[in-house]
Structure formats: structure tokens, C-alpha cells
C-alpha positions as CSV (number, residue, x, y, z in Angstrom):
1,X,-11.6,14.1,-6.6
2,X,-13.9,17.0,-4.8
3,X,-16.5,14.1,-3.8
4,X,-13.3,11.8,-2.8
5,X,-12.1,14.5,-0.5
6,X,-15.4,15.3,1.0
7,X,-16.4,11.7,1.4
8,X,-13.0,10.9,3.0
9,X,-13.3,13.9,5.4
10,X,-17.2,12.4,6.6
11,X,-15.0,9.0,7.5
12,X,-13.3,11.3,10.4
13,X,-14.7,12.7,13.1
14,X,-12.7,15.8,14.3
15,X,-14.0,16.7,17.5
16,X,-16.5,15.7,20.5
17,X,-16.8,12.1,21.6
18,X,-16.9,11.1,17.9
19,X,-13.1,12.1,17.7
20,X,-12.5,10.1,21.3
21,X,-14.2,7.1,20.1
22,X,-12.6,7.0,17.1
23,X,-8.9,7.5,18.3
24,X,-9.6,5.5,21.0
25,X,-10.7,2.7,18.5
26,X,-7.8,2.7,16.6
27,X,-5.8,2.1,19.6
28,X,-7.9,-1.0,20.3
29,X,-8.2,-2.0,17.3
30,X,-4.6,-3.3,16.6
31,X,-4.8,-4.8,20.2
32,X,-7.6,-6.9,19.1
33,X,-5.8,-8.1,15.8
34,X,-3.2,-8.9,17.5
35,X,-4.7,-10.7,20.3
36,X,-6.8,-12.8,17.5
37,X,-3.6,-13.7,15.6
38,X,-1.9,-15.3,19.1
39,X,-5.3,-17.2,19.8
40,X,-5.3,-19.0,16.0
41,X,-8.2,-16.8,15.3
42,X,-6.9,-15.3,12.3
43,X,-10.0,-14.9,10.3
44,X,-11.9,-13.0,12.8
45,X,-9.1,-10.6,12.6
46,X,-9.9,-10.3,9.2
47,X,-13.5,-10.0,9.6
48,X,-12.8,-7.1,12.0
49,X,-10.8,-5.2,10.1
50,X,-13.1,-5.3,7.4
51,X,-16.0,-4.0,9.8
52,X,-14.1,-1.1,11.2
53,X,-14.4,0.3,7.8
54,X,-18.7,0.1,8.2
55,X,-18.3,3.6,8.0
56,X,-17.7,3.5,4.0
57,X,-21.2,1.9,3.4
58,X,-23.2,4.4,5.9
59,X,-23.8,6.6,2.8
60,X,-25.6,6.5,-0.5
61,X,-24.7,3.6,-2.7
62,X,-23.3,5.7,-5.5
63,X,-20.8,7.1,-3.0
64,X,-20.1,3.5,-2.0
65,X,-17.3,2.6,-5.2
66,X,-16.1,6.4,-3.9
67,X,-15.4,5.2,-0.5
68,X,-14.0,2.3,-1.6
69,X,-10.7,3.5,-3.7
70,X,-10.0,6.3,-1.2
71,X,-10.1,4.2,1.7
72,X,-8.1,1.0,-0.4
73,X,-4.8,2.1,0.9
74,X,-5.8,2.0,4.6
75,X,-7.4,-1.4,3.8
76,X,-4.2,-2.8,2.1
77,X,-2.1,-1.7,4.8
78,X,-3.9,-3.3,7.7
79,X,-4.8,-6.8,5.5
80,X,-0.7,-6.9,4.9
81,X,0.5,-6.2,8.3
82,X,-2.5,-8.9,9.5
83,X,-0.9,-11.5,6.4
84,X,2.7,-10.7,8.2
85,X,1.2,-11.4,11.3
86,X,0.2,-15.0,10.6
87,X,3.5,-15.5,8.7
88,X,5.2,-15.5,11.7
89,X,5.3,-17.5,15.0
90,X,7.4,-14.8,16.8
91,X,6.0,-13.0,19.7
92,X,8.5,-10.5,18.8
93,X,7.7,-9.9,15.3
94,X,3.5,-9.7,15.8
95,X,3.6,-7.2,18.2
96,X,5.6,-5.0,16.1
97,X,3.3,-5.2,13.0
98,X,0.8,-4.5,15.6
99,X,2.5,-1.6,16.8
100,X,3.3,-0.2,13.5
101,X,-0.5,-1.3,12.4
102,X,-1.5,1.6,15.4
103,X,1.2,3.8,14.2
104,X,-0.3,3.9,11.0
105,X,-4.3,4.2,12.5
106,X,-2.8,7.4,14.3
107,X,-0.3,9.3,12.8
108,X,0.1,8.0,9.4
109,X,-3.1,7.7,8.1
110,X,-5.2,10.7,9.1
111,X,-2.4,13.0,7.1
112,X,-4.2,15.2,4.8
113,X,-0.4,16.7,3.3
114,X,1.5,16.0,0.2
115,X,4.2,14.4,2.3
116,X,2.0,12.4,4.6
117,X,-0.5,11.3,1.1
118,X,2.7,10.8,-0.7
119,X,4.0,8.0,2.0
120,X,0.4,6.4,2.7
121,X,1.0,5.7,-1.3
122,X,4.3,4.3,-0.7
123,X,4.0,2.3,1.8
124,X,0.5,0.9,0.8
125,X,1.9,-0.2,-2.2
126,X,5.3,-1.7,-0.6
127,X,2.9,-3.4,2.0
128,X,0.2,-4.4,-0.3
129,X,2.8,-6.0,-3.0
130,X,4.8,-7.5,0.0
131,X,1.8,-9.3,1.8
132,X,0.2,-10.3,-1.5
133,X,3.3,-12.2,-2.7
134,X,3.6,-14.0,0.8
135,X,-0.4,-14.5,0.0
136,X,-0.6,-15.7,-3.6
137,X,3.4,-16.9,-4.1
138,X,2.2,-20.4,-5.3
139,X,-0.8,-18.7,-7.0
140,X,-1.0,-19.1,-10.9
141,X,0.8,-16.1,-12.6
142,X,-2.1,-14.7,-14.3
143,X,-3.9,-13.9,-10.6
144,X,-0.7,-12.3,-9.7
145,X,-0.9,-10.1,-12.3
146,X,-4.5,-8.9,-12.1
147,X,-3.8,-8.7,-8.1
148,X,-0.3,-6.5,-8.5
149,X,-2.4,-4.2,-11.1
150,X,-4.6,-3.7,-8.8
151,X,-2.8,-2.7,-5.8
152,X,-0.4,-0.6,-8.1
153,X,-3.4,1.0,-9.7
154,X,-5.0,2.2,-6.0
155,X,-1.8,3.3,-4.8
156,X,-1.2,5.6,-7.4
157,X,-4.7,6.9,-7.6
158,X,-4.3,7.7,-3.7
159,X,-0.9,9.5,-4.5
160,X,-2.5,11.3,-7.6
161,X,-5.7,12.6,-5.4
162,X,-3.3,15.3,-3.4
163,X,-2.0,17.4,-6.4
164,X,-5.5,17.1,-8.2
165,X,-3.8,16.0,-11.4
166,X,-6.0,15.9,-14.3
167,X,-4.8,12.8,-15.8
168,X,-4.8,10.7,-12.3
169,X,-6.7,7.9,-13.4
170,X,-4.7,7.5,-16.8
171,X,-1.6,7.9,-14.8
172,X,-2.7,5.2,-12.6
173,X,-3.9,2.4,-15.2
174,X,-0.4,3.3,-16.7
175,X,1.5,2.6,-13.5
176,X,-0.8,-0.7,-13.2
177,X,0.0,-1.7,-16.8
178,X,3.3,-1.2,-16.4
179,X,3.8,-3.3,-12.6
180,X,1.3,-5.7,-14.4
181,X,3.7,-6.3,-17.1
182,X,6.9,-6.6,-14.5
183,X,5.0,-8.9,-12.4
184,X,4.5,-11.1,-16.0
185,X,8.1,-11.0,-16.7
186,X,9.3,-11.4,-13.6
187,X,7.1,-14.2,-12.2
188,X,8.2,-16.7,-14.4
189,X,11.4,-16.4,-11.5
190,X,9.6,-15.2,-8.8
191,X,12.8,-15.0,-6.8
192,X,12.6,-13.5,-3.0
193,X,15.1,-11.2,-0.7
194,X,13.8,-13.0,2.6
195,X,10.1,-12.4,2.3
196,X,9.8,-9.5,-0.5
197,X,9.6,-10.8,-3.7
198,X,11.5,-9.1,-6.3
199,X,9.1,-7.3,-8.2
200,X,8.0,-5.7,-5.2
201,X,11.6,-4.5,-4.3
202,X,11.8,-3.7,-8.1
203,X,8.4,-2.0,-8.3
204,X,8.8,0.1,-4.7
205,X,12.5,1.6,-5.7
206,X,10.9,2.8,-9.5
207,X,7.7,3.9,-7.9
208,X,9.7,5.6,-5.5
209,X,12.0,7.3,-8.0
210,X,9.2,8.1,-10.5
211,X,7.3,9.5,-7.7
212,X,10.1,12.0,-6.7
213,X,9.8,13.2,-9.8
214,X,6.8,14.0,-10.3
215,X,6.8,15.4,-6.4
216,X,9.4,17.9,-7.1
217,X,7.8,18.7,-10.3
218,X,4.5,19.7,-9.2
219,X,6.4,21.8,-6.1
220,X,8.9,23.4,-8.0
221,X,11.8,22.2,-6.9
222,X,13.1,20.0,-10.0
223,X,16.1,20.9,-11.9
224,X,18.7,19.0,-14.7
225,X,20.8,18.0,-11.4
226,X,18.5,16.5,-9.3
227,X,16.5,15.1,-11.8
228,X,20.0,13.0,-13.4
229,X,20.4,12.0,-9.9
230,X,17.5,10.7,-9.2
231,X,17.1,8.6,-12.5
232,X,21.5,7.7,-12.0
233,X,20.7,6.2,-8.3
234,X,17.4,4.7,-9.7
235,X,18.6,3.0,-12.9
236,X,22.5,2.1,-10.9
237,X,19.8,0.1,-8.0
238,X,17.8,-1.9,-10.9
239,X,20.7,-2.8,-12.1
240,X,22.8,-4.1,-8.6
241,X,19.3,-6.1,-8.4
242,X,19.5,-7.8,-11.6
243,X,23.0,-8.7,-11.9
244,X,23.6,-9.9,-8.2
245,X,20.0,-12.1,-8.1
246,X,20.4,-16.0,-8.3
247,X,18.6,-16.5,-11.4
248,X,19.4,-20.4,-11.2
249,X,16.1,-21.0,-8.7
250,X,13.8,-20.8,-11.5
251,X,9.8,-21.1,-10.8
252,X,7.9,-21.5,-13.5
């Protein structure tokens, strides 16, 4: 996790023109995407999000796999919001994903906390799951599985890196196991809220609760109270989603 952190922190220039550049590219940057996406060139907006992250490969190759997982999240986010993008015909709706897209570049991202971590974990996985079910929804189950395992996986193993836990990577196969084995279940429905598919909404809320646990565990802050509510709200929300979902439009 040392050699994460200090790879990560190479990826960012702090100060001098480097740090101009570099903030000034992520302004562009979602500019461009978004300007690609309203000219039909989608997969050039693609290839250039992939290239602004040249930076991971301008090491050794053993740090390369390194680079890799810690910058997944940042990857996931920007691929989804690009797959939301091109989902949509609405001038309206693109330049928001944009905006959010430079959000993220700006404020999001660069956070270094356990709060600002902790949400590029979140909302990497919420993203990720949401754009890959848009992506793969006709998709044979099994490469639904292995994709949501994946994603899952990452996003934990980004959340994990902040409190240098011990167990992070057998935490993280476990939380991939675990979505894997939802996504198996529940893609023999597959049903969808408008565009997020239900094992994204279920796996967000759970990751989300289970996450708040561990949180106010490794702070401190957990007690019998809090910790009832949390699993009360979180068990009383799985339920209100499986009772009130149409389980009459079967995909198989």
C-alpha cells in the first residue's frame, strides 16, 4: 500500500507549471469528451481518456499493475459518465455528465482523506456498476459476472488503501465474491429502476451500509445504537426493493 501511495502521489504534480498544466487539463479534458460525444465521435473520446492516464506507464513496468488498481476508480468513473454520455441524445443531460466528469477531475478525485477516498469508492462503484449494465445488459450472464467482480473488487481495494487494513485484498475478493454471486442470482431478472439495474441499486445501498460500518469502526465512533440503525435502515431498503419490483418481466 506504501508503493500505491507513493506511486499515486508521482501521478500529481503539486506545484509549478506541472500543477497548471495538469489542472488546466482536466478542465479541458471533459470539454473535449464532450465535444467528441456531440460530433458522433465517441470512440475518440474513449481513446482520450485512456491516454490522459499515459502517466501510469511512465514508470518501471513492475510499478505498471501498481498504477493500474490505484488509478481504476478514476478510469471507471470517466469510461461510465462517457457510456452515459452516448446513452443519451439530450443536450441537457451530456453536458451534465460533463460537468460532473470535471467535478470529479478537480475536487473529487485529488482527495487524499478518508471521506473524500471513502466517496471516490462509492461512487466508482455506483458509476462503474451503472454504466456497465447500460454496456453489457444483453451481454451473457457469465461476462456480467466476471465484469461486476471486477469493478466491486477495485472499488473496495481503493476504499481499503486509506485505513491501511491488513486484510484489504481479502476483503476485497470477498466483497467481489459476494456482488459476483448477486449479479448471478439476480441476472437471471435483470430488472431496471430507469437505467440502474437492480443489482447495482442493491449492491450500492449494502456497500454503502457495510462501509459505514467499517468507517465508524476504524474512527471510533461505532456503538450498539448506531450500529442496529444502520443494519435496521439497510436490511428495511432490501427489503422495500424486493417486495415492490415487478418480478413478472423475466430475462433469462
Amino acid at each position: 500500500m506504501i508503493s500505491m501511495a507513493l506511486s499515486v502521489s508521482r501521478l500529481k504534480p503539486k506545484v509549478g507549471f506541472s500543477h497548471l498544466f495538469h489542472i488546466s487539463f482536466n478542465i479541458v479534458l471533459p470539454i473535449l469528451v464532450f465535444i467528441l460525444v456531440r460530433t458522433n465521435f465517441s470512440e475518440l473520446a474513449l481513446a482520450l481518456i485512456l491516454l490522459s492516464k499515459w502517466r501510469m506507464l511512465a514508470v518501471k513496468p513492475r510499478y505498471w499493475l501498481v498504477n493500474l488498481r490505484a488509478n481504476a476508480v478514476d478510469i471507471m468513473v470517466a469510461v461510465s459518465l462517457l457510456i452515459f454520455m452516448t446513452h443519451t441524445a439530450s443536450y441537457v443531460w451530456q453536458l451534465g455528465w460533463a460537468a460532473f466528469y470535471m467535478i470529479w477531475l478537480l475536487f473529487i478525485k485529488p482527495g487524499s482523506n478518508i471521506l473524500l477516498v471513502s466517496a471516490q469508492a462509492f461512487i466508482g462503484q455506483v458509476l462503474g456498476l451503472t454504466g456497465l449494465f447500460l454496456w453489457l445488459s444483453g451481454a451473457p450472464l457469465y461476462q456480467l459476472i466476471i465484469a461486476v467482480w471486477i469493478v466491486c473488487y477495485l472499488s473496495a481495494r481503493h476504499f481499503f488503501t486509506v485505513f491501511e487494513e491488513a486484510f484489504s485484498s481479502l476483503y476485497s475478493h470477498t466483497w467481489g465474491y459476494f456482488a459476483a454471486s448477486l449479479t448471478w442470482v439476480l441476472g437471471h431478472w435483470l430488472l431496471f429502476y430507469s437505467f440502474i439495474a437492480q443489482p447495482t441499486l442493491l449492491l450500492s445501498v449494502i456497500g454503502m451500509g457495510v462501509g459505514s460500518l467499517y468507517y465508524l469502526t476504524q474512527i471510533d465512533k461505532m456503538n450498539n445504537l448506531v450500529r442496529k440503525q444502520i443494519i435496521l435502515i439497510l436490511v428495511a431498503v432490501i427489503i422495500i426493493v424486493l417486495v415492490f419490483s415487478n418480478w413478472s418481466s423475466k430475462i433469462v
